[in-house]
C-alpha positions in Angstrom: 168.1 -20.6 -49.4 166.7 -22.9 -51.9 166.8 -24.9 -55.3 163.9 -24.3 -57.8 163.8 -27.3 -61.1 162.8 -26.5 -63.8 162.0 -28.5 -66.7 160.7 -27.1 -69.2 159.1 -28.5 -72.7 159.9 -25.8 -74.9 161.5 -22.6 -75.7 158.0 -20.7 -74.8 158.1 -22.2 -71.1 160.6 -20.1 -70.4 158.7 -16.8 -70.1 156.7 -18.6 -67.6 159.4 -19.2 -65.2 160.5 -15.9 -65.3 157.4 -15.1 -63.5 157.5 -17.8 -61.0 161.7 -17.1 -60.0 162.1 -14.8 -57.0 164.5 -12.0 -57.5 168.3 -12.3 -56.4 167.7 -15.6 -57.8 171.2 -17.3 -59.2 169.9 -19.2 -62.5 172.0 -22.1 -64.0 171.3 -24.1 -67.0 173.1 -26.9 -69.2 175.6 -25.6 -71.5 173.5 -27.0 -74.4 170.8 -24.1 -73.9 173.7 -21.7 -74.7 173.7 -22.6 -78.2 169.8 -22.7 -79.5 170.2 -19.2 -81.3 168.5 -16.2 -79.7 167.2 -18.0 -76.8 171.1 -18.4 -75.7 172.0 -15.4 -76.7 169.3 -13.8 -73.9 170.3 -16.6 -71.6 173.6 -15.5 -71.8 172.9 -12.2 -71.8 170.7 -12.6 -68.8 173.3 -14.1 -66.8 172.6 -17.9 -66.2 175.4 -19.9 -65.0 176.1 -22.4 -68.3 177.2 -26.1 -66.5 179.1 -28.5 -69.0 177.4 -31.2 -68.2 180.0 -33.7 -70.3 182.8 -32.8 -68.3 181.8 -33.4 -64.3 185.0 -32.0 -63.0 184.6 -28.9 -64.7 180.9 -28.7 -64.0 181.3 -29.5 -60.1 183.8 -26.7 -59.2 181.3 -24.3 -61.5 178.8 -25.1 -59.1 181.1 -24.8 -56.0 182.9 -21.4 -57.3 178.4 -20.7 -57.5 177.6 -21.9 -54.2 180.2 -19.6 -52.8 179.4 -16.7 -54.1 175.8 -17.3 -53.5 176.8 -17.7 -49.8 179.0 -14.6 -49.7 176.5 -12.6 -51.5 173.3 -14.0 -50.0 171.3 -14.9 -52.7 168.8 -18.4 -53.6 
């Protein structure tokens, strides 16, 4: 297993790193991303894991409810 970062510039840098991630790769981004029009929409429709990044109790058992699955299902 491991954690790619990503931080990106602009909306464009986006199509690079979906070169660069491996496959049965889990992506999560910051809720924000979900509302900047069509990129959202293809985020969302992609499947990235949206964390809420103003409320940490909510955006840590995301991430736990992620990590296990990514365990159980054996995936980066």
């Amino acid at each position: 297993p491991f954690v790619i970062v990503c931080n990106h510039q602009a909306s464009l840098d986006l199509l690079g790193m979906v070169e660069v991630i491996p496959e049965r790769c889990v992506p999560i981004a910051k809720q924000e991303l979900l509302y900047l029009g069509t990129v959202g929409w293809a985020c969302w429709l992609s499947g990235i894991i949206f964390i809420d990044r103003l409320r940490r109790d909510t955006a840590i058992e995301v991430i736990s409810r992620t990590a296990s699955t990514m365990q159980r299902e054996n995936v980066s």
